[in-house]
C-alpha positions, -999 to +999 in steps of 0.1 A: -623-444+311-652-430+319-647-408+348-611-395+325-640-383+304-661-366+328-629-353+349-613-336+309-649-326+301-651-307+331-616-291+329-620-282+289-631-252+289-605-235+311-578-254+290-594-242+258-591-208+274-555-212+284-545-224+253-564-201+233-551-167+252-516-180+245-520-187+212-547-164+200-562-192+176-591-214+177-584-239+154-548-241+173-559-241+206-586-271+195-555-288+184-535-282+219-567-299+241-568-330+217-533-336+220-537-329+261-566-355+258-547-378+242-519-377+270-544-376+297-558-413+280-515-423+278-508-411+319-512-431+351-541-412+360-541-430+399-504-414+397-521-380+397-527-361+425-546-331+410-557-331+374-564-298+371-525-292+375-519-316+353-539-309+327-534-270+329-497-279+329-497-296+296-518-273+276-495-241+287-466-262+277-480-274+245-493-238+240-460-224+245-445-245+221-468-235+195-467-200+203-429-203+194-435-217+164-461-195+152-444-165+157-417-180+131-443-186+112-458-149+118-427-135+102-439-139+067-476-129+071-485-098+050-502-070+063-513-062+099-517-095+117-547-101+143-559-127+168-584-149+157-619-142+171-641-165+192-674-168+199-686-163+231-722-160+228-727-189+256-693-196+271-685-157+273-655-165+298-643-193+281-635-209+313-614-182+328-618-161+362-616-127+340-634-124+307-620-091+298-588-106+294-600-124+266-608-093+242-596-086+209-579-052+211-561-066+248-549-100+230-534-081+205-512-057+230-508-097+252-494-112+216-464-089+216-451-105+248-429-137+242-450-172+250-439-178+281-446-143+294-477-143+278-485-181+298-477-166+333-499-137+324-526-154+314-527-180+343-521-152+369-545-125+358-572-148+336-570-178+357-560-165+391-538-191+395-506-187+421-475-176+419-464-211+432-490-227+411-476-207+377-436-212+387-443-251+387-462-250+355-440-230+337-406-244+355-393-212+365-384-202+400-416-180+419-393-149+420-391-149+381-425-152+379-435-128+402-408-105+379-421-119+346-460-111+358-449-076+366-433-068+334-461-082+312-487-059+337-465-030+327-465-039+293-503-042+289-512-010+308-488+010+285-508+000+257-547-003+266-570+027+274-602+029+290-631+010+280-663+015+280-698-013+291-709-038+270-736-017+259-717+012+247-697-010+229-722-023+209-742+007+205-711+026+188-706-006+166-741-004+153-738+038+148-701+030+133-718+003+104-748+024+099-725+056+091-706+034+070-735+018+051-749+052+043-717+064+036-718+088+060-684+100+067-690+130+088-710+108+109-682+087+111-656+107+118-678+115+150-672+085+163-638+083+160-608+092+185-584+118+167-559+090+165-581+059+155-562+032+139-579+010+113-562-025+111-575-049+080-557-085+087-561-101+054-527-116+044-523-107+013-560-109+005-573-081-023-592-056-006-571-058+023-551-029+037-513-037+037-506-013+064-523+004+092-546+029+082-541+064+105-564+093+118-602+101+118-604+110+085-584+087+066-602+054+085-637+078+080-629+072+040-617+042+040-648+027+060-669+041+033-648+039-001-659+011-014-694+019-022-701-016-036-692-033+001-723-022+019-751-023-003-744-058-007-731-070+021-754-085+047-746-077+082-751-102+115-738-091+148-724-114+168-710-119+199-672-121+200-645-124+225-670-109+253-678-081+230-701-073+198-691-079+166-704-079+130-699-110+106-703-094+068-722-116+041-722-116+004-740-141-016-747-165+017-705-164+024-688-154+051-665-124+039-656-104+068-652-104+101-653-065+119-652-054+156-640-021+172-619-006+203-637+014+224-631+044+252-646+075+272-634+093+240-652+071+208-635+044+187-600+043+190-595+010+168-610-005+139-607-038+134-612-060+099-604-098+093-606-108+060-583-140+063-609-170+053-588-193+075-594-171+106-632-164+096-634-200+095-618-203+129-646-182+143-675-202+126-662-233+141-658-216+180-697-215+170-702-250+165-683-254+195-702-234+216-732-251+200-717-285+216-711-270+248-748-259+251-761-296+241-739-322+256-706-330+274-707-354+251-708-331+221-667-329+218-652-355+196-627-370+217-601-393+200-590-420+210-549-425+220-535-450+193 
């Protein structure tokens, strides 16, 4: 047992990354790698010829099947939906080949794909994984995949834009809160592409913005309208999904979570989670970072009943 410990310890951060790029969800990726730890503890592990295909074929599977049922699921959220943010202050890759696949504004143009386009793009261009590799994970001929791979490339270029170093990204966050804190909106507007899009994922939540807010000015306002927020709000940057990000505090809680898009051309997106269960998500990728920093050991692994 031992050595199925230290061979899934090894491998969990690249199936937390799988799973998590699939499903766009912390808590539900967590959920995915226990249940593949469980299986690993069930299987004939001298039956195995490489865990690593093993074990990356059961989390894309049990991602998949998630994925499906999530988008059901989806169908009834209110308001502009967005993928849960992780931290990535120490694991900024989150096992993968490619970190910029895993940010924000790229996993929301990935989540329009269906699950099991989304799975071979993920393993191919995250994970660098085969063709051959990917077609006997996802049960598909390699033709289809090499067809399926090519669509979802297509798909993703028609939506991103350029994007800009780490370091730009964070310094127009930084000019983008302090415009807002001072309710500066001339400042702000600045900063901001012609056709910046401000997205406030709150389900429902007051304070929230049901739909998609549209053009420099209109996000300009509404970044500064409520001139209560920022006063009292205390402001912590973070690091999430390989980019800067600012966790929002009132009274020692965790309110909001808010990151940006960013081009050649300024801030094209504006992006606001107010959903507790997905600012919860994030605080926990902390803790689990934290683990990964200490210990091996620092993962709770269940037991299979």
């Amino acid at each position: 047992m031992d050595e199925a410990v230290s061979v899934f310890e090894e491998l969990r951060p690249r199936l937390f990354g799988i799973a998590y790029r699939i499903l766009t969800s912390v808590v539900e990726a967590e959920d995915v790698v226990q249940e593949v730890w469980l299986r690993w503890q069930r299987t004939d592990r001298n039956a195995v010829r490489s865990p690593v295909a093993f074990l990356s074929s059961a989390t894309t599977r049990l991602a998949i099947n998630v994925a499906q049922s999530a988008r059901v699921r989806r169908e009834t959220y209110i308001g502009p939906w967005l993928p849960e943010p992780v931290d990535t202050s120490v694991d900024p890759a989150v096992g993968a080949q490619r970190a910029e696949s895993l940010e924000l504004a790229l996993l929301l143009v990935l989540d329009r794909l269906k699950p099991t386009e989304r799975a071979a793009y993920v393993l191919r261009e995250a994970f660098d994984y085969t063709y051959d590799e990917i077609a006997e994970i996802l049960q598909l001929s390699i033709v289809n995949v090499r067809k399926i791979v090519s669509r979802a490339r297509k798909h993703l270029v028609a939506g991103e834009r350029g994007n800009v170093d780490t370091m730009e990204h964070q310094k127009l966050l930084k000019a983008f809160i302090a415009a807002a804190q001072l309710g500066d909106v001339a400042s702000l507007e600045a900063l901001l592409t012609a056709d910046v899009v401000s997205l406030s994922d709150g389900n429902g939540i007051r304070g929230a913005a049901k739909v998609p807010v549209l053009g420099r000015s209109r996000v300009a306002n509404l970044s500064t309208a409520n001139r209560r927020f920022w006063p009292e709000a205390d402001v912590r940057l973070v690091v999430a999904n390989g980019r800067a990000g600012a966790l929002i505090y009132r009274d020692e809680q965790p309110v909001t979570f808010m990151t940006v898009a960013v081009s050649d051309a300024g801030i094209h997106k504006v992006m606001w989670i107010f959903n507790p269960s997905k600012i919860a998500g994030f605080l926990s990728s902390q803790s689990r970072v934290a683990s990964n920093s200490q210990t091996p050991e620092g993962h709770t692994l269940r037991a299979a009943s």
